[in-house]
C-alpha positions in Angstrom: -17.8 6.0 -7.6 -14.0 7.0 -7.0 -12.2 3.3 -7.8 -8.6 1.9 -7.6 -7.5 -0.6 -10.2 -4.3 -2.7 -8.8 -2.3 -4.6 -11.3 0.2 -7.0 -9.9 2.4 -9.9 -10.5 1.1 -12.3 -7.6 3.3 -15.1 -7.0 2.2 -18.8 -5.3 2.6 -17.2 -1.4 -0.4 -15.0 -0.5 1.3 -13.2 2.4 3.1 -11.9 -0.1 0.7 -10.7 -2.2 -1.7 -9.0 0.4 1.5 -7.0 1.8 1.8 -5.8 -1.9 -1.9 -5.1 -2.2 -1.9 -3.3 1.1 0.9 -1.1 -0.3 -1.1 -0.5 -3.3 -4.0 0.3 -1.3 -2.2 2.9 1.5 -0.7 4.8 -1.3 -4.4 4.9 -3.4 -5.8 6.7 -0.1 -3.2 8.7 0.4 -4.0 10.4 -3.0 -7.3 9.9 -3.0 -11.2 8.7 -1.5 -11.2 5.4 -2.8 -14.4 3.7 -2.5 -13.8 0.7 -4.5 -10.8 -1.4 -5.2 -10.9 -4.1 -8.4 -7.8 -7.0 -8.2 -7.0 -9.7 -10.8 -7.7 -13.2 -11.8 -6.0 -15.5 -9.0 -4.9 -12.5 -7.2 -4.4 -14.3 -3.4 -2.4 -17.4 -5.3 -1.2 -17.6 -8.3 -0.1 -21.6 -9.5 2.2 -22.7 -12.4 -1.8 -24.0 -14.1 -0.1 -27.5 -14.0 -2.1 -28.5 -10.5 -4.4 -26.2 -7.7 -3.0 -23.8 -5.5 -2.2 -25.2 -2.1 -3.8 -22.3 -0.5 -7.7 -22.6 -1.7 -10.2 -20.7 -0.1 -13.2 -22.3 1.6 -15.7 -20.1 3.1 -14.4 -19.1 6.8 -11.1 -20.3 6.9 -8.4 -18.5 6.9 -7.4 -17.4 3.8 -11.2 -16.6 3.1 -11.1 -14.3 6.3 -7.5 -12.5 4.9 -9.7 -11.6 1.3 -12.6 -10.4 3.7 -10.2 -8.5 5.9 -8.9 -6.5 2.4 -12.4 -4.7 2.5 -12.8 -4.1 6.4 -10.0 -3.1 7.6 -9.9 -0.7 4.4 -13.3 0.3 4.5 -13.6 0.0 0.8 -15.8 -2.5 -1.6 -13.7 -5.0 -3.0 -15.0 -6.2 -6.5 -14.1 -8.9 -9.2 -11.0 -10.3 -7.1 -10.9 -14.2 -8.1 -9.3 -16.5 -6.1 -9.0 -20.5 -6.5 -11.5 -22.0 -4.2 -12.3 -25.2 -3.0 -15.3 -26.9 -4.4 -18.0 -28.8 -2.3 -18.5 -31.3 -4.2 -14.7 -32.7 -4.2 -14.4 -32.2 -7.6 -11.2 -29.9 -9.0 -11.5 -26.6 -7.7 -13.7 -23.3 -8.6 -12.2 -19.7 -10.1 -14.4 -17.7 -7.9 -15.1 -13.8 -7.8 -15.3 -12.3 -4.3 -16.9 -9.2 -3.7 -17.3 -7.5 -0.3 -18.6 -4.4 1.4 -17.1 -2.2 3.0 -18.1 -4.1 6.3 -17.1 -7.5 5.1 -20.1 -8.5 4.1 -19.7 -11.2 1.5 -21.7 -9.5 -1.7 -22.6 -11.5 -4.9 -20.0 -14.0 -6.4 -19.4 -15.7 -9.5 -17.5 -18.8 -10.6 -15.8 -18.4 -14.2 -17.7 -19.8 -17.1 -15.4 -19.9 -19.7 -12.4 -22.3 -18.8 -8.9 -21.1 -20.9 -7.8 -23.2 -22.9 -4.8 -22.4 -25.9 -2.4 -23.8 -28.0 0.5 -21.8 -29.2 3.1 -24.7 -29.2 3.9 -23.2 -32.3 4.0 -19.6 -31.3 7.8 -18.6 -29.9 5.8 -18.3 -26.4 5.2 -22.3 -26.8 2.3 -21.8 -24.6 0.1 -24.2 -23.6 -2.4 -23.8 -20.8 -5.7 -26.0 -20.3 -7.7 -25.0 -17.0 -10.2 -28.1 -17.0 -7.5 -29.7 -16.0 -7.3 -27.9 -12.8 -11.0 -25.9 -12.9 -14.3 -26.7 -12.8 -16.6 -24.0 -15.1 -19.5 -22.5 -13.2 -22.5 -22.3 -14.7 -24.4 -18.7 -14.3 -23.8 -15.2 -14.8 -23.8 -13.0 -11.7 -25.2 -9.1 -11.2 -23.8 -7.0 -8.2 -25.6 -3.9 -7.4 -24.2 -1.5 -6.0 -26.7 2.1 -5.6 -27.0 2.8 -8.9 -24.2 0.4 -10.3 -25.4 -2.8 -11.8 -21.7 -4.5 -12.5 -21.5 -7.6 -14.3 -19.0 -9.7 -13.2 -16.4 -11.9 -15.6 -13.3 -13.4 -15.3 -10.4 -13.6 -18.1 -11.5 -15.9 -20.9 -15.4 -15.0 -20.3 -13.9 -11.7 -22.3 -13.9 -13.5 -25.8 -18.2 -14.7 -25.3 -19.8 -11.6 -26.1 -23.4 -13.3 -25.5 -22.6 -12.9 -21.9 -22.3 -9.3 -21.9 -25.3 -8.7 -24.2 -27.2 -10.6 -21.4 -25.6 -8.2 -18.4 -26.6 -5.5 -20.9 -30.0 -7.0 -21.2 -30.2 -6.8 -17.5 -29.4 -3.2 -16.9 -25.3 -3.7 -16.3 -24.0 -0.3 -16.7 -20.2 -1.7 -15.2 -18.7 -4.7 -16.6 -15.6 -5.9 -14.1 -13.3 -8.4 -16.3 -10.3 -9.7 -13.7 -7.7 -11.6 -15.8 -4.0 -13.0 -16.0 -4.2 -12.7 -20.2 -0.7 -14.0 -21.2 1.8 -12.2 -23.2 0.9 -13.4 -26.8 -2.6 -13.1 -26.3 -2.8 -10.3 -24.4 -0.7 -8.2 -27.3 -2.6 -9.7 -29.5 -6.3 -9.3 -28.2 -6.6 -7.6 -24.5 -7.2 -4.0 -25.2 -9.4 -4.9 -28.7 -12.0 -7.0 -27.0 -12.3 -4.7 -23.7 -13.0 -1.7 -25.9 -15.6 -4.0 -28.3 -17.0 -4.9 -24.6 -17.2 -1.2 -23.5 -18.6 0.1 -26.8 -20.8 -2.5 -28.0 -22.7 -2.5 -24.2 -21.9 1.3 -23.7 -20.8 0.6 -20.1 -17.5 1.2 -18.4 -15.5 -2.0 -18.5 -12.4 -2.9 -15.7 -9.6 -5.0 -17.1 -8.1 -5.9 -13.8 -5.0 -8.1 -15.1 -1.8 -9.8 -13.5 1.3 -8.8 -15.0 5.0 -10.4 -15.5 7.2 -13.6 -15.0 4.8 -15.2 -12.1 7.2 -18.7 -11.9 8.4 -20.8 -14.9 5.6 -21.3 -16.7 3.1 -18.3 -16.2 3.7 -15.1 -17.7 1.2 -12.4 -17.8 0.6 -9.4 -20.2 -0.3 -6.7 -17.8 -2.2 -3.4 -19.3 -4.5 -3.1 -17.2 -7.1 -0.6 -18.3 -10.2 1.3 -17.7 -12.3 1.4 -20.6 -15.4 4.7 -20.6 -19.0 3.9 -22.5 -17.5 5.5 -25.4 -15.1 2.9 -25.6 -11.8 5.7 -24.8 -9.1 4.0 -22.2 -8.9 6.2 -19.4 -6.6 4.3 -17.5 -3.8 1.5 -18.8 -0.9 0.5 -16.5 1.4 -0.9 -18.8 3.6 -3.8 -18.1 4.5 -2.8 -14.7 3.0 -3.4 -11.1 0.8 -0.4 -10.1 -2.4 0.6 -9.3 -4.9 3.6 -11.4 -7.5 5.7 -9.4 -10.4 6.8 -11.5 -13.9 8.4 -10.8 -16.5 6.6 -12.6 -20.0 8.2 -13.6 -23.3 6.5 -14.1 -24.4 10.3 -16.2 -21.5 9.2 -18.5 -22.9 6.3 -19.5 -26.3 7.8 -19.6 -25.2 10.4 -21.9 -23.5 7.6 -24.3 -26.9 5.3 -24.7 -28.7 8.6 -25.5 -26.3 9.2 -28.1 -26.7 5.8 -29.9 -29.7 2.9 -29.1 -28.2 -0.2 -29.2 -30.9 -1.7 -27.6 -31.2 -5.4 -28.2 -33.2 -6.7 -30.7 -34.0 -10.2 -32.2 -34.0 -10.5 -36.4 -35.8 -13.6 -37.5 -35.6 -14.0 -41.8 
């Protein structure tokens, strides 16, 4: 599966962002087949974390329908993108994955698990950033299939919970999709580290899919995005510009990798 990897620095206006994705996008086919496009954490709207986007998605309306509209008038899957959307019970709002065919059919989704939540007053970044105060968690792992792709999908903070990729490993995940906004200090720090352990330790590709620069006063974003093999080698890392990566991805790669080594999951009781 030939796949395009766009790393951007979205901004609170979604028109905006879709004419940079499209740009991405038209230059990706230009070079190449591209079957599959992966986009970051809050890709469609990104908020200063202090309160919700105003522009929440809600199943039909219209900025649902532009997210949709990526895929079909692309003809290309569009996996792991998160967008804030609107919850039906009324309470806060939901980090949801979209995934879509090529025909804009809605495909599997998943609402992050793992809400962020840091304090580095101290740290000369003096971030802070809390997402319960805007987010509600959701509550189950999600499996998209794709042929003979089993992707696990993951958003951001789900990275540092290992137990949730030994369970998409458990279930036969062979592609692990992780769409993020990591921030500077901990994205220096900890990005490329835990997406290799993730690739290695489940011997499955893994697609860091993260936001990158100064998104508004208080958001800033570490970039480096990266496309991690089943042996854990980065094939793809984007730096700390905008930009997108193309790379062909092959389920005998990580066939060949779990011959080499059984990692097989196994319980130890003393």
């Amino acid at each position: 599966m030939k796949i395009a990897l766009i790393q951007l620095c979205s901004a609170l206006d979604p028109e905006e962002n879709l004419k940079k994705i499209q740009s991405f996008i038209d230059k990706a086919k230009k070079e190449s087949e591209v079957e599959a496009l992966f986009l970051p954490e809050v890709f469609y709207s990104m908020s200063d974390g202090t309160s919700a986007t105003p522009y929440l998605v809600e199943s039909g309306n219209e900025h649902y329908l532009n997210i949709q509209n990526l895929a079909k008038r692309n003809n290309l899957y569009l996996i792991g993108a998160s967008a804030a959307t609107k919850n039906p019970t009324g309470e806060k709002v939901l980090n949801r994955n979209y995934n879509f065919s090529p025909t804009g059919e809605e495909l599997s989704s998943y609402d992050k698990m793992h809400l962020f939540s840091v304090d580095l007053s101290r740290h000369e970044s003096k971030t802070v950033v809390d997402e319960s105060i805007v987010y509600t968690n959701g509550s189950e792992p999600k499996i998209l299939t794709l042929d003979k792709w089993k992707i696990g999908l993951s958003i951001c903070f789900d990275l540092r919970f290992p137990e949730l990729y030994r369970y998409y490993f458990s279930k036969g995940v062979n592609l692990i999709s992780v769409a993020s906004a990591f921030t500077v200090p901990t994205g220096k720090a900890h990005w490329e580290t835990l997406l290799r352990a993730r690739a290695i330790e489940n011997q499955s590709y893994v697609i860091g899919a993260n936001q990158v620069g100064a998104h508004n006063d208080k958001i800033k974003t570490y970039g480096h995005s990266l496309i991690v093999d089943p042996w854990g080698e980065v094939l793809a890392n984007l730096g700390d510009t905008e930009g997108y990566a193309i790379v062909d991805l092959k389920i005998s790669e990580v066939e060949k990798v779990r011959k080499r080594i059984n990692v097989t999951q196994k319980f130890f009781t003393s």
